[in-house]
C-alpha positions in Angstrom: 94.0 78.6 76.7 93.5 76.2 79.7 95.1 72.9 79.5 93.6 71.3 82.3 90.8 71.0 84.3 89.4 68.8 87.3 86.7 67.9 90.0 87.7 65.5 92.8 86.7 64.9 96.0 89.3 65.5 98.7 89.3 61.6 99.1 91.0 61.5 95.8 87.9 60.1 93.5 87.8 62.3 90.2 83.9 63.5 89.2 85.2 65.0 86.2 88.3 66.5 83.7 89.1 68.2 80.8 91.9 68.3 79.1 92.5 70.6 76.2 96.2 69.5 76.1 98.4 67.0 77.3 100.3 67.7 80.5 104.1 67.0 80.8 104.5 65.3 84.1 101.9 65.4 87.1 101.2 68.8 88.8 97.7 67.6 90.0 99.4 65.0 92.1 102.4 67.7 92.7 99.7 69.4 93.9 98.1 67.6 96.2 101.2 65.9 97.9 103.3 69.7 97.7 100.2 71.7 98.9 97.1 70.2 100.1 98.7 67.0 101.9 101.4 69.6 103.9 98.3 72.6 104.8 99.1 75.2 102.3 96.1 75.6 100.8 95.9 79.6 102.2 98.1 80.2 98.7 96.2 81.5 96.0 98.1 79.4 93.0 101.1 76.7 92.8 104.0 77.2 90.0 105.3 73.7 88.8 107.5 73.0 85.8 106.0 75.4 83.3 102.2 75.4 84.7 100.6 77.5 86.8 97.8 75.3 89.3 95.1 77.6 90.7 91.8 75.7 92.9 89.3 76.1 95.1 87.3 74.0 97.4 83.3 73.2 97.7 84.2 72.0 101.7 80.2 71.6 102.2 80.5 68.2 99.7 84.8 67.8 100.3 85.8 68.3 96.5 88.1 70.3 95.1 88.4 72.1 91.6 91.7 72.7 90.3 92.2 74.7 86.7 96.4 73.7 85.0 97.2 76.5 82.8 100.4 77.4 80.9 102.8 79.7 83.6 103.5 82.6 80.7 100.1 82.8 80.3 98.0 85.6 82.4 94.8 84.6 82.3 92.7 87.2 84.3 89.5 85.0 84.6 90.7 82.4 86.1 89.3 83.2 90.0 85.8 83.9 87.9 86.1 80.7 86.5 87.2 79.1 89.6 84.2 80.5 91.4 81.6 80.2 88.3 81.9 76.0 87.7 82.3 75.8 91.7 78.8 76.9 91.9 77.2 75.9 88.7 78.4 72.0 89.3 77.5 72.2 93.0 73.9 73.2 92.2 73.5 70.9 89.3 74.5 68.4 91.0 73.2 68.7 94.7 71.3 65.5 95.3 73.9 63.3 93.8 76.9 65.1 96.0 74.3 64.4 98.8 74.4 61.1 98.6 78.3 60.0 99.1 77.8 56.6 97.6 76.2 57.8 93.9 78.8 60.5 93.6 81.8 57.9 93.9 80.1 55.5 91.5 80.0 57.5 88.3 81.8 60.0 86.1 79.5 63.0 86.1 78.9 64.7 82.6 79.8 68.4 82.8 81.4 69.4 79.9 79.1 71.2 77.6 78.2 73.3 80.7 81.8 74.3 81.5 82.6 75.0 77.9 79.7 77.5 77.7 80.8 79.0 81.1 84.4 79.4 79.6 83.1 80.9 76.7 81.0 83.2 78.7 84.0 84.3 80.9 86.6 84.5 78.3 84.2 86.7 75.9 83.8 89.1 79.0 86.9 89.5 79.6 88.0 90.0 76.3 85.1 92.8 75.9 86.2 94.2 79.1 89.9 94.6 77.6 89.1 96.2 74.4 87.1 98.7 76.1 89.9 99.5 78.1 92.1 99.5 75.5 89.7 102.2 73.2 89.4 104.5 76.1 93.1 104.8 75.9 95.1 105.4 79.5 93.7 107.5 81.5 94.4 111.0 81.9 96.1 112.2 85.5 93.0 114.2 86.2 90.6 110.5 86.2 92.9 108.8 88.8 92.2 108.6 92.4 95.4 110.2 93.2 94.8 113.0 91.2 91.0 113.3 93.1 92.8 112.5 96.4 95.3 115.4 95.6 91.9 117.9 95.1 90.7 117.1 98.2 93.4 117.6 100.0 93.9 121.3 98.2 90.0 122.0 99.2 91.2 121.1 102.7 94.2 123.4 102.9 92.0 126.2 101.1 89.2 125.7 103.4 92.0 125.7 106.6 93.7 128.9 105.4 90.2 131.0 104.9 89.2 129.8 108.2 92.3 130.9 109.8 91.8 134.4 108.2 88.5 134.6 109.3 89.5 133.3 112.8 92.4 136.1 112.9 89.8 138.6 111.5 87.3 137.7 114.4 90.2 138.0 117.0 91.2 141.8 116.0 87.5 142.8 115.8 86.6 141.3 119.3 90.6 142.8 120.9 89.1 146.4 119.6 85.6 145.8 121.4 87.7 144.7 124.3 89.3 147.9 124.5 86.4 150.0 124.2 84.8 148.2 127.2 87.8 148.5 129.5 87.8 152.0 128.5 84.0 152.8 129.0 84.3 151.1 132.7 87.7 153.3 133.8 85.4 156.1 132.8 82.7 155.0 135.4 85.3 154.2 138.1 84.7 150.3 137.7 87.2 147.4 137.6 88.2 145.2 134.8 85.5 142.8 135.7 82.7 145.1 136.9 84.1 146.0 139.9 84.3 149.5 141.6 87.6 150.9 142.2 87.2 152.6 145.9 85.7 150.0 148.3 81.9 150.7 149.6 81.2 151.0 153.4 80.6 147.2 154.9 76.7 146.9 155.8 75.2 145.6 158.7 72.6 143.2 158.2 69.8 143.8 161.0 69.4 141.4 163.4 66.3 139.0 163.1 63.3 139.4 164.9 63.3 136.5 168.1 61.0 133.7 166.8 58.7 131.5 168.9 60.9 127.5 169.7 59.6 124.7 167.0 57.2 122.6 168.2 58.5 119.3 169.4 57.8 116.1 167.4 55.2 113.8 167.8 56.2 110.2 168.6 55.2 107.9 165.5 53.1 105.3 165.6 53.9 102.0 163.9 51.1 99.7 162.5 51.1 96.0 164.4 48.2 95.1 162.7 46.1 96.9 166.0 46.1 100.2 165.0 42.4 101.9 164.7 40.9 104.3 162.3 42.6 107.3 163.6 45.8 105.7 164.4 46.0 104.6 160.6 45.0 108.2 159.7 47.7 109.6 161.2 50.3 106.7 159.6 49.2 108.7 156.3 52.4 110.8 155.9 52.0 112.2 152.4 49.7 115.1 153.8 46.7 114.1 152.0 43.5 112.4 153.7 42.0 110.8 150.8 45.0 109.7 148.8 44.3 107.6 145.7 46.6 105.1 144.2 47.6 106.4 140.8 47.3 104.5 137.5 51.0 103.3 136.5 51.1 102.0 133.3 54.1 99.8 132.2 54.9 99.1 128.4 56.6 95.9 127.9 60.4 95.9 128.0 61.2 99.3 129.1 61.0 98.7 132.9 63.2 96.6 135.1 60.7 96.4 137.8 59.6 92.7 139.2 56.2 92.5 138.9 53.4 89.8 139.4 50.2 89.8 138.3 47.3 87.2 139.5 45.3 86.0 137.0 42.9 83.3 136.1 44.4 80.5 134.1 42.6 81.8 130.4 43.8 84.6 131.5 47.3 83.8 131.8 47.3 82.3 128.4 46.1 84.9 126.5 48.6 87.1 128.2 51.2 84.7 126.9 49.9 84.6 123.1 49.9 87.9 122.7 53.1 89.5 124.9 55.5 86.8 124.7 58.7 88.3 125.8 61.4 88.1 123.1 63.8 86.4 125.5 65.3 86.8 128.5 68.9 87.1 129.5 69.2 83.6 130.8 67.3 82.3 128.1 69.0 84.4 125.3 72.4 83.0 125.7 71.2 79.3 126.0 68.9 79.1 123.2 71.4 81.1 121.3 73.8 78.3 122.1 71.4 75.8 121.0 71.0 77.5 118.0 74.3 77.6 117.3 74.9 74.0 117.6 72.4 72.8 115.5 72.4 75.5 113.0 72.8 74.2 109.3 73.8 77.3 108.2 77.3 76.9 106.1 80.7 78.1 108.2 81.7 81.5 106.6 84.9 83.4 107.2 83.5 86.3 109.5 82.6 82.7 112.0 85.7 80.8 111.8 88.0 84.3 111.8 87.7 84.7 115.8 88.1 81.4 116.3 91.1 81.2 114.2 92.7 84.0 115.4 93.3 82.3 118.8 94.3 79.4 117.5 96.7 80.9 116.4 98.1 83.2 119.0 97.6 79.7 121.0 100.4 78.3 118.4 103.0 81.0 118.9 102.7 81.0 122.3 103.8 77.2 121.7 106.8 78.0 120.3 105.5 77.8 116.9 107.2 80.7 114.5 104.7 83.4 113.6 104.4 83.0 110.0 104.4 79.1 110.1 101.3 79.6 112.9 99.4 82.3 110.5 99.7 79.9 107.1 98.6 76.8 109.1 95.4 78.7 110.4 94.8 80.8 107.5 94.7 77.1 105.5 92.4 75.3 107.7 90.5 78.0 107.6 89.5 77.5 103.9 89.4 73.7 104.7 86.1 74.6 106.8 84.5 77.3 104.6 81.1 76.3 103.5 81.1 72.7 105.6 77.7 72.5 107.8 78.0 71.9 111.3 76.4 68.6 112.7 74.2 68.5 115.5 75.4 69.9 118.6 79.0 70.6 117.0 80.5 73.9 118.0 82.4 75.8 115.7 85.3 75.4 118.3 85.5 71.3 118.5 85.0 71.5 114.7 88.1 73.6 114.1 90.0 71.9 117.4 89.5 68.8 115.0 90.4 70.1 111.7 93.5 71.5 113.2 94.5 68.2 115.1 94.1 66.4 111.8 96.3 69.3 109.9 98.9 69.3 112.1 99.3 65.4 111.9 99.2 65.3 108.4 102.2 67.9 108.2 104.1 66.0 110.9 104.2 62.6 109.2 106.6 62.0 107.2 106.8 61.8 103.1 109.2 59.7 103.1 110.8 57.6 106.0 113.8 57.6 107.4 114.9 54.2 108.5 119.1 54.3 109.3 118.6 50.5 110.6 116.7 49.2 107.3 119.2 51.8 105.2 122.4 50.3 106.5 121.3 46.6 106.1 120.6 47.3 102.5 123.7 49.2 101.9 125.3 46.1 104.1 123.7 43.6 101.3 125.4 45.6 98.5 128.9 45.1 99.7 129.5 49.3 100.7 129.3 51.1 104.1 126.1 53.0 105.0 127.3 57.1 105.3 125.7 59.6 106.9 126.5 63.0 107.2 125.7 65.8 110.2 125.6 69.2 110.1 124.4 72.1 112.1 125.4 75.6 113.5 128.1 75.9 116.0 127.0 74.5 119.8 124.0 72.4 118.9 125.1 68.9 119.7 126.5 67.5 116.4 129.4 65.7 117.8 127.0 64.2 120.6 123.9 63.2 118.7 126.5 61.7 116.0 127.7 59.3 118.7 123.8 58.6 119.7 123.3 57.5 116.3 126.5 55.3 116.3 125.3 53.9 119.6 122.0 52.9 118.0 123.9 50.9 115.1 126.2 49.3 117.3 123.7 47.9 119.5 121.6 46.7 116.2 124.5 44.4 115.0 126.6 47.3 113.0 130.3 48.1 113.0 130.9 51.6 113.0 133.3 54.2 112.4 133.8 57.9 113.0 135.3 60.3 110.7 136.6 63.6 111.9 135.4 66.1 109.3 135.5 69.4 111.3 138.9 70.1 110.8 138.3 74.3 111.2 137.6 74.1 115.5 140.2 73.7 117.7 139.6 70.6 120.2 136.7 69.2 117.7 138.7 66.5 116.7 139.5 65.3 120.5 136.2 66.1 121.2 134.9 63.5 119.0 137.9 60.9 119.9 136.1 60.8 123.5 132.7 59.8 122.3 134.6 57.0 119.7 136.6 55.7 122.9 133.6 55.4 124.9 131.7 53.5 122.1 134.8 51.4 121.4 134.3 52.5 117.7 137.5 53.9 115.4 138.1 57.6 114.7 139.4 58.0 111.6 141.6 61.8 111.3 143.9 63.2 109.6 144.7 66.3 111.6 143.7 70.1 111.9 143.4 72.5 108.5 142.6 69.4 106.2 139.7 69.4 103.5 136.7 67.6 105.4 136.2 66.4 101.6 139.1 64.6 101.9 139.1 63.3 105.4 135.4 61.9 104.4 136.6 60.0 100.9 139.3 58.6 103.0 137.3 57.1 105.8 134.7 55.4 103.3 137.9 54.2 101.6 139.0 52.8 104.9 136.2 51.5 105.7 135.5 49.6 102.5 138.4 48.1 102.9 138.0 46.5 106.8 134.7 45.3 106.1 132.9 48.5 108.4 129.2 48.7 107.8 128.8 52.7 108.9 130.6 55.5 108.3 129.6 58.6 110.5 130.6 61.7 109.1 131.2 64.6 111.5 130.9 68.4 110.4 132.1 71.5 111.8 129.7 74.2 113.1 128.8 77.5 111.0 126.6 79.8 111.1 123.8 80.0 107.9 125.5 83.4 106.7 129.1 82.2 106.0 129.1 81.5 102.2 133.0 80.2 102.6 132.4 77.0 105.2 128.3 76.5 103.3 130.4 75.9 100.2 132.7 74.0 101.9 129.6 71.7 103.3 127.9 71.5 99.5 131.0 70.7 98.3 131.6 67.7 100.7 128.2 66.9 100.6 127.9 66.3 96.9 131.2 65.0 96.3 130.8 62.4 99.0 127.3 61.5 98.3 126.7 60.2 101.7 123.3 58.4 102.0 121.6 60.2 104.6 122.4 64.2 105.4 120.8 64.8 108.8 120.6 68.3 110.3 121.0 68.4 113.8 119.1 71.7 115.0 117.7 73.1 118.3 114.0 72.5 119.7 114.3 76.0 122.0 115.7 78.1 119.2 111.8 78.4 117.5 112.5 81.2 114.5 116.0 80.9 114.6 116.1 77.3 114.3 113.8 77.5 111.0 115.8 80.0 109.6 118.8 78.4 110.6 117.3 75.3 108.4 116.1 77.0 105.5 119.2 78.4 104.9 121.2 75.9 104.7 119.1 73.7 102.7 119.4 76.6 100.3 122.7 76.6 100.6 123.2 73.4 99.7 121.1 74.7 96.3 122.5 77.1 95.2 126.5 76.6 95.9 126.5 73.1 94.3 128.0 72.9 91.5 125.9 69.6 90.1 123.0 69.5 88.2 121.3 67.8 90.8 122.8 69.1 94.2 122.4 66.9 97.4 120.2 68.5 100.0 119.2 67.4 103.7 117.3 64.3 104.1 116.1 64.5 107.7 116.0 66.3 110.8 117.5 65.6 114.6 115.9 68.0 117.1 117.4 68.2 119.7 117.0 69.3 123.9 113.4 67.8 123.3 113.1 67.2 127.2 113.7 71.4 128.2 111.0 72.2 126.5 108.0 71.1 128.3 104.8 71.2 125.9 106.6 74.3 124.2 106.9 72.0 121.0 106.7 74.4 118.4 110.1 74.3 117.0 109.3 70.8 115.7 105.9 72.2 113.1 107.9 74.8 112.1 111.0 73.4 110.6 108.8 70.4 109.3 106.6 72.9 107.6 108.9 75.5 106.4 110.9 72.8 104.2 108.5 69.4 104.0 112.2 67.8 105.6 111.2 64.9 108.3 112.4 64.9 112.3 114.1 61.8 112.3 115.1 61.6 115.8 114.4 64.0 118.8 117.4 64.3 121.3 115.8 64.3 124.9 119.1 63.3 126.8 122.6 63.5 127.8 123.3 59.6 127.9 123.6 58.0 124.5 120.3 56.3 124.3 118.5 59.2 124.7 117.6 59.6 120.9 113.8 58.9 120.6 111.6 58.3 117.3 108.9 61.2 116.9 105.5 60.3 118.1 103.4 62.8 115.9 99.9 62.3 117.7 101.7 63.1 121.2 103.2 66.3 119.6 100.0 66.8 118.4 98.3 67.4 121.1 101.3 69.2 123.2 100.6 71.8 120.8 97.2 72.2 121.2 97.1 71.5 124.9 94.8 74.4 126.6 93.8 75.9 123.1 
C-alpha cells in the first residue's frame, strides 16, 4: 500500500527508508525544496505527480518522517502511522539521537519494527471497517442530528408547558387581586392600604426641657510624663482593667505586616516548618527562572500566544493575512517538541526561528542575473529579451528604462520595443525614456499585435548586432481574460528570456493577488504544452514604505517567484538588488 518511507534529519542526513516500490521521479526532494525549504510545513500533505507526501517532525532531535503513498489511494491510517514510528523510533533510539555525531554515522536498523507497526495499524483499520460495514448505515434516529433535533423538541415542549403554567398563575393571582381590592373598598381603604377620608393631623407634645450637656473635658496627651492617673484617664475604651485579647493569625489569610522577635533556633524552626509558598515578588521571578531553564518540550498551548502576535505583528507590516497566518502556523510546528536551552525564552526562541524562516523564503531558488544572462546570450550570437508586465499605473515603462540603464552602463547595446500598442500616449511615453538613454525605440504604431511588434524588434535587432531587446507591455488589470491572452500569447510565442513582473510594494493584498493571477493566467490561456510563466519580480516604490515591507514576503511566498530588483527611485539608477537579512529584520522590527 505504501510505496515509500523515510527518516532524515532536517540537515538532510537519511537514518532510515523503505521502499516497497520504485518512485517515478523525486517527491522527497519536491518536498523538501516545494514545502519545507519555502515554510509550508502548516499543510497536512503535498500532491506531486501521482503521489500523495504526508510527514511529520520529531523537532526535539530535528528529523523528519515522511510516508509517499499512491494519490488514488485513501489510506485512513496514515496520521496513526505517522505518529506511531515517530514515537516508537524516537524512544528506541534516544541515546543515539542524543548524541549528534553517532546518529550521522550510521544507517539505523528499523525495519522489522515498522513492518509490525504497519501491520498492527493496517489490521485495525481494516477491523474497524468491517465492523462499520456489518452494522450497516445508521438509522436517522443514531445520528447526532437526529438527538440534536430531540432536544430541541424537549425544549420547545418544556417552553410551551411553562408558558401555560405561567399564564395559569397569572389568571389565578388577577382573581386574588380583585378580591383584595374589593374586600378593602368594603372597609373604606385605598388601593395600597390606605384610608379614603383623611384622619385629623396630631400634635406631637412638646418635650419636657432637659438639663444643658456637660461640657468636655480637655484630653490629655501622653509625653512620656504622664502619671498613673493621667494614664488612667488616656484609657478611652471604658474599661479599667482592659486585657489585650489573643489574635490568632493562620498563615496566608491576612495581609497584615507583622514582626515577630525571636531567638535565632527559633527563627529556623519557624522557617522549616511555615515556609511561605512564595511571595509576589518572588513568584514572578523564580517563575521566570523557571521558565528559562525548564527542559520541558515546547507544546502548542506555549508557542500559541506567542505566535499569535507574531503574527498580528506581520500584518501590521504590510504582510497579507493569510501569507502572515501560514508562515506562523509553520514555524510553529518547526518548534513543537524542541527543549529550550538555558535561559532561552520561548520569545527569543521563536524571534529566531522566524528570522531564519523568513530568510529562507526570501532567497531565491534560482537567481536572476540580467548582466551574466545577457553575456551568455551575447556569446551565442542572439540578443538577450526580456519582457515586462504589470497592471495599469505601476511603473512598467519606467522601471523598463532602469533596467536598460543598468545594461548600458555594463557594456550592452540596447533597444526598446513598443509593445503596448492598446494606451494612448504609451508609445510616446516610452520614446522619452529611449531618447534620454540614447537607446532605439522600435514601433510600429497604435492597434498593432504586441506579438508582432516584439518578433519584429528581435528581428531588428539580430540583424544590427544589438545585445538587448526590452520588451514593453501594456497595463491590464488580472480580470480581463481578452488583453491576459493577449500577454500568454506574446509571451509564449516570443519566448523572451526573462518575464519580469513589475508590481507595487504599497498595494500588500492586492499586489499578491494581482501576481497570482496573472501567473495563472499565463497557465491556463497558453496554448503550449509547456506555457511560459514569470521568472522574477520588480517591486517597486520600495522607499514610501518605511519598514512597512510586507508586500515583498507575500508575493515571494504566495508563488516561490524571486524580487529581482526593488525600485526605490525616480532617477534611473534607482533599481536596487534585494538585501534579504535587511528585510528581515524591517519585518520583525518591534515584534
Amino acid at each position: 500500500m505504501l510505496d515509500h518511507f523515510s527518516i532524515f534529519t532536517k540537515g538532510g542526513i537519511v537514518l532510515w527508508s523503505y521502499n516497497q516500490a520504485k518512485l517515478k521521479g523525486n517527491p522527497v526532494d519536491n518536498l523538501i525544496r516545494t514545502v519545507l525549504l519555502e515554510e509550508r510545513s502548516n499543510e497536512n500533505s503535498f500532491n506531486v505527480d501521482n503521489y500523495t507526501v504526508k510527514w511529520c517532525f520529531a523537532n526535539e532531535f530535528e528529523l523528519i518522517f515522511v510516508v509517499v503513498y499512491q494519490k488514488i489511494l485513501q489510506l485512513l491510517y496514515i496520521d496513526e502511522l505517522l505518529e506511531v514510528v515517530r514515537k516508537k523510533f524516537c524512544d528506541q533510539y534516544n541515546e543515539t539521537l542524543q548524541d549528534v555525531k553517532s546518529r550521522t554515522k550510521q544507517h539505523l536498523e528499523f525495519t522489522d519494527m515498522f513492518l509490525k507497526i504497519l501491520e498492527s495499524v493496517e489490521s485495525r483499520t481494516e477491523r474497524q471497517r468491517k465492523e462499520r460495514a456489518d452494522k450497516g448505515p445508521r438509522k436517522f434516529e443514531q445520528t447526532e442530528k437526529a438527538k440534536t433535533s430531540k432536544d430541541d423538541n424537549n425544549d420547545n415542549e418544556s417552553a410551551s408547558k411553562k408558558e401555560v403554567s405561567d399564564k395559569t398563575d397569572s389568571e389565578d393571582d388577577s382573581s386574588d387581586v380583585k378580591s383584595n381590592i374589593e374586600k378593602l373598598k368594603a372597609k373604606g381603604l385605598g388601593p395600597r392600604g390606605k384610608t379614603t377620608s383623611k384622619p385629623a393631623k396630631k400634635v406631637a407634645p412638646k418635650p419636657a426641657p432637659t438639663s444643658p450637656p456637660p461640657k468636655k473635658s480637655g484630653r490629655i496627651w501622653d509625653d512620656a510624663s504622664a502619671s498613673k492617673a493621667e494614664l488612667k484617664k488616656l484609657n478611652l475604651s471604658g474599661q479599667e482593667n482592659m486585657e489585650e485579647p489573643e489574635v490568632q493569625i493562620e498563615h496566608g489569610e491576612t495581609n497584615l505586616d507583622w514582626e515577630v522577635e525571636s531567638d535565632d533556633d527559633e527563627l529556623e524552626e519557624d522557617n522549616d516548618n511555615n515556609k511561605p509558598a512564595s511571595t509576589s515578588s518572588n513568584s514572578g521571578f523564580f517563575s521566570m527562572i523557571k521558565n528559562l531553564v525548564s527542559s520541558k518540550p515546547l507544546e502548542k498551548k506555549d508557542l500559541d500566544p506567542v505566535m499569535a502576535k507574531f503574527k498580528s505583528h506581520l500584518i501590521t507590516k504590510n504582510v497579507a493575512t493569510e501569507v502572515a497566518e501560514k508562515i506562523c502556523d509553520s514555524v510553529g510546528n518547526s518548534l513543537q517538541g524542541k527543549v529550550l536551552g538555558s535561559f532561552e525564552s520561548i520569545k527569543t526562541t521563536v524571534l529566531e526561528a522566524m528570522q531564519e524562516a523568513l530568510l529562507r523564503i526570501l532567497t531565491p531558488k534560482k537567481t536572476i542575473d540580467i548582466l551574466r544572462d545577457a553575456m551568455e546570450a551575447k556569446k551565442e550570437g542572439r540578443p538577450y529579451v526580456i519582457t515586462f508586465c504589470g497592471v495599469n499605473g505601476v511603473g512598467k515603462s519606467t522601471n523598463l528604462a532602469k533596467v536598460g540603464s543598468l545594461l548600458l552602463q555594463n557594456g550592452f547595446t540596447v533597444i526598446m520595443a513598443a509593445g503596448d500598442t492598446f494606451r494612448s500616449g504609451a508609445i510616446q511615453q516610452l520614446g522619452v525614456h529611449a531618447k534620454r538613454l540614447g537607446v532605439p525605440l522600435y514601433e510600429k504604431g497604435y492597434a498593432m499585435d504586441p506579438t508582432i511588434v516584439a518578433q519584429d524588434a528581435i528581428r531588428h535587432a539580430k540583424a544590427n548586432n544589438i545585445d538587448a531587446v526590452l520588451v514593453d507591455t501594456a497595463g491590464r488589470m488580472q480580470g480581463n481574460d481578452e488583453l491576459m491572452r493577449e500577454l500568454s500569447k506574446l509571451v509564449n510565442v516570443v519566448k523572451p528570456d526573462l518575464v519580469l513582473f513589475v508590481g507595487e510594494a504599497l498595494v500588500g493584498n492586492d499586489g499578491v493577488d494581482q501576481l497570482v493571477t496573472f501567473n495563472e493566467a499565463l497557465g491556463y490561456l497558453s496554448t503550449q504544452k509547456n506555457p511560459r510563466l514569470i521568472d522574477g519580480i520588480i517591486l517597486t516604490k520600495f522607499d514610501t514604505i518605511d519598514d512597512k515591507v510586507g508586500a515583498a514576503i507575500s508575493m515571494v511566498y504566495s508563488t516561490g517567484i524571486p524580487i529581482a530588483f526593488l525600485g526605490t527611485g525616480q532617477h534611473y539608477t534607482d533599481l536596487k538588488r534585494m538585501n534579504t537579512l535587511a528585510v528581515t529584520k524591517a519585518l520583525l522590527k518591534g515584534a
